[in-house]
N, C-alpha and C positions, 0 to 999 in steps of 0.2 A: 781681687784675686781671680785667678781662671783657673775652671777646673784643672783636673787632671788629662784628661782625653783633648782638651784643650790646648793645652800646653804641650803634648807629644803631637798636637798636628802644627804648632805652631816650632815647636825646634826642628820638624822636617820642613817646615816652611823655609828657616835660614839656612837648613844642610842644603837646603835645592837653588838656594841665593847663591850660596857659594860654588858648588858643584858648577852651575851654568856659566860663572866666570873664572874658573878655574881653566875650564872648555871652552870657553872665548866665544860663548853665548851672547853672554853681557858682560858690558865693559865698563865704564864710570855711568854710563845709563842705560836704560831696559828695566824693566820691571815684571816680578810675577804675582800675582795673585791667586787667594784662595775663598771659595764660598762659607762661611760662618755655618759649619753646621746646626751649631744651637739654635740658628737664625738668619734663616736660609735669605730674605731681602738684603742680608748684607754683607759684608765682604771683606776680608784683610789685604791691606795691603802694607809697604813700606812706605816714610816717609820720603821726601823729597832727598835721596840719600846714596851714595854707591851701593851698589849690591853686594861689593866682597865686604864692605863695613857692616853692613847690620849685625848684630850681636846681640839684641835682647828686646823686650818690649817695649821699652822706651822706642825703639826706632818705625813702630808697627802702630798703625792706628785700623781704625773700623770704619768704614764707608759703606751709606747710603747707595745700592743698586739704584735708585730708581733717580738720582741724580748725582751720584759722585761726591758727593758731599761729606765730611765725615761727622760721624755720629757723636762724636764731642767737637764739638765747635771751636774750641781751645786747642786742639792737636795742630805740632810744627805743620807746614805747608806739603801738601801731598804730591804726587808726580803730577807735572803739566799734561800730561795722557791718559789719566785713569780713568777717563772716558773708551778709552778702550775695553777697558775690564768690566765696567759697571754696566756698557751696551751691549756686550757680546754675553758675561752672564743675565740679562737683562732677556735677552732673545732668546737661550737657550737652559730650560731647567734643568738639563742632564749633565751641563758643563758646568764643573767645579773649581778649574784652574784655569787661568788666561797666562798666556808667554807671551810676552814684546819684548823684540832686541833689534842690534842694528849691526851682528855679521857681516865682514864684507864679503864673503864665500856666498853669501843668499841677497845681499844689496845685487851683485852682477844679476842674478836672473831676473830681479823686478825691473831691471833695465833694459834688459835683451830679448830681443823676440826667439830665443831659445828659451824652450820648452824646460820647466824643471820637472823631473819625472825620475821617479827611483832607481836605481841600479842596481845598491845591493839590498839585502833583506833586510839591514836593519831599518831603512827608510821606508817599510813596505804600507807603514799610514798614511803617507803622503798620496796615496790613491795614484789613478793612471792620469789626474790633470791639479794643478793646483793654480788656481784662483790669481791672481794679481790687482791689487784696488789699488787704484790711481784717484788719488785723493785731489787731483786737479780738474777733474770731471766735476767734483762736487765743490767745489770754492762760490761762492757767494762774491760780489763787488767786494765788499767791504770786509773781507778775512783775508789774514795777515795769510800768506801762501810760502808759510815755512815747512811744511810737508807733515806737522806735528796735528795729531787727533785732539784738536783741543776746546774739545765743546761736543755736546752728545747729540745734534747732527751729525756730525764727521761720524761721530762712534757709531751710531745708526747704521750709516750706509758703509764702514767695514764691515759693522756684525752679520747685515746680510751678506756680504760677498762668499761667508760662510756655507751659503746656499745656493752658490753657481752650480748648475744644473746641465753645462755642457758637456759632463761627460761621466762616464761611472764613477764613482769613489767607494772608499771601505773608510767610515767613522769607528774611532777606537771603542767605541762603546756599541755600536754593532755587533751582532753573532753573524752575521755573513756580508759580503759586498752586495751592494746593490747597484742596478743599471740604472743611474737617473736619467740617460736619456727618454725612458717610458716611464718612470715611476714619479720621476723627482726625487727633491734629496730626504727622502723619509728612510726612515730604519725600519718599518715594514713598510711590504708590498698595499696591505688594506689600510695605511694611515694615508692623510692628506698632507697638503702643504702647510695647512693650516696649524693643525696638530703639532707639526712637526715643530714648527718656531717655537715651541715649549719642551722639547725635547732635544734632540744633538743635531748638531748639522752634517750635511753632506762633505764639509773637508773641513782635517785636522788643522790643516796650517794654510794660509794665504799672505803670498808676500807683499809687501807695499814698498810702490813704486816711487825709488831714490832715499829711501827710508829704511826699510828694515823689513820683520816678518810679524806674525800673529802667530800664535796656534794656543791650540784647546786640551782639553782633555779631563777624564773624570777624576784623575787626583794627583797628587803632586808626583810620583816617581815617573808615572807614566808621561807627566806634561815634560821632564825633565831628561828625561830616555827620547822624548821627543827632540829637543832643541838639538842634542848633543848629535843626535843622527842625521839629523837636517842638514848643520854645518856639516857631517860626514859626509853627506851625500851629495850637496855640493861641492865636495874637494873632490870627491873619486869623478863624479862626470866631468866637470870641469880637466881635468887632467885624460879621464878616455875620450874627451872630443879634439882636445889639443893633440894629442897622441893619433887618434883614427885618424886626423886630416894631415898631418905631416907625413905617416906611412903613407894612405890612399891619396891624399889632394880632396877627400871630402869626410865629414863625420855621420852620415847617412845612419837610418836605424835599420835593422835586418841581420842579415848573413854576414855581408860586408861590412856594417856598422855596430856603432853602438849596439849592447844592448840592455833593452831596458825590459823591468819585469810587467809581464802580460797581468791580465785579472786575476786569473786563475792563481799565478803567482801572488800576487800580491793581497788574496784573501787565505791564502793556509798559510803564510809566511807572516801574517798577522798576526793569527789568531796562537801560531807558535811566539813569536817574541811576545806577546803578553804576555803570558804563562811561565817566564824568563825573566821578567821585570827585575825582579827582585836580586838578582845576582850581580848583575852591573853596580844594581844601587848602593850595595856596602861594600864594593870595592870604593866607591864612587865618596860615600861618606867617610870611609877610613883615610882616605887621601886629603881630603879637606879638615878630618882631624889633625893628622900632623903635620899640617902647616901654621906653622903660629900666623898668617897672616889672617887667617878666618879662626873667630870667637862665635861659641854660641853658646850665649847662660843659658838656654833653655834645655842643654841637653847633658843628662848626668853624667855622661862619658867622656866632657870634654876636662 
């Protein structure tokens, strides 16, 4: 049996399975996980399984952070990527939730030397740069080059990409944005680089290139108010740069161009959509209650 506090992080765990494919997050694969708080080394995730199917604990098992591994040995077979989850919490203590999916609204940016960068405010974590890891940089002779995180090397060298450093970013778990061009990606000014790998990274989300995306975050609503704006944010620029260059003949940023939101913008427009979280979120799970197509025993209201 699992406790009680347990089991209400565990039936928002499938409200937010569902929610993200409902949203066209994830689709027969992607994966989210969560950190055991009873037991913080370890991790839930789903079994090897669709997202909109999980329904109860049978479909959930417990994995080893420190290699993927799960902590009953007898559990069905887990995602071929949960090296994602278990490196990326692995690198950072402050991050609770992992989000992998495979978008095609966020597959176009990891491909295109277009910049993905926020428009509107609900995107405003995505920071003024976001990251892209090309997992073909890091292939080995001998690894299969299916573009899948599958072995915690790969996972490794996405978790850092968490900690690209070329440009300011705002982490969801920050009280202010910070300039990593001088600081690096710390959440304070007086921490180190060092520090910080035990603490949140300098970006939310990093896309992978021909694959899909990552992002973080310290608990389920907020990792999931994440995906859903990501894809949002990819449809609106995707459409004002089709749009600026058919009017102008270019999609330029400025007066004439696009536009996209500055620091300044994108650290009070932050710290506002937190503080909001929760509104989206039960419209969000009222909608996935009355879809018979998503089941969750976990939760007394279904």
């Amino acid at each position: 049996m699992v406790s009680t506090n347990l089991t209400e992080l565990l039936a928002a765990y499938i409200n937010a399975l569902h929610i993200l494919h409902r949203h066209g997050v994830l689709d027969g694969f992607g994966h989210l996980s969560v950190r055991n708080p009873n037991n913080p080394p370890t991790f839930f995730m789903v079994h090897a399984i669709a997202p909109a199917l999980v329904s109860g604990l049978d479909d959930i098992s417990e994995y080893r952070i420190s290699d993927a591994k799960p902590v009953n040995p007898d559990d069905p077979a887990g995602p071929i990527e949960r090296f994602i989850h278990s490196e990326v919490l692995k690198r950072y203590a402050d991050v609770n939730v992992v989000l992998h999916g495979h978008p095609p609204e966020l597959i176009t940016y990891g491909v295109s030397s277009v910049k993905f960068r926020p428009v509107f405010h609900g995107a405003a974590f995505l920071g003024e740069h976001v990251p892209i890891f090309d997992i073909t940089k890091h292939y080995q002779p001998n690894d299969t080059q299916d573009f899948l995180v599958s072995n915690q090397r790969l996972g490794a060298a996405l978790a850092a990409e968490f900690d690209d450093t070329s440009s300011s970013t705002c982490g969801v778990a920050q009280d202010a944005c910070v300039d990593h061009s001088d600081d690096g990606p710390n959440r304070n000014s007086d921490s180190n680089h060092d520090d910080d790998r035990s603490g949140y990274p300098g970006h939310n989300l990093v896309l992978m290139r021909s694959h899909g995306f990552a992002a973080v975050a310290t608990d389920i609503k907020i990792a999931t108010f994440e995906g859903i704006n990501a894809v949002a944010n990819a449809e609106i620029q995707s459409k004002a740069l089709t749009m600026q260059h058919a009017y102008t003949g270019q999609a330029a940023q400025g007066e004439n161009g696009v536009a996209y939101l500055n620091q300044r913008q994108i650290r009070d427009t932050q710290q506002t959509m937190l503080s909001v979280v929760e509104r989206p979120w039960e419209l969000w799970v009222r909608e996935v209650k009355v879809n018979p197509l998503y089941v969750n025993e976990l939760d007394p209201e279904y």
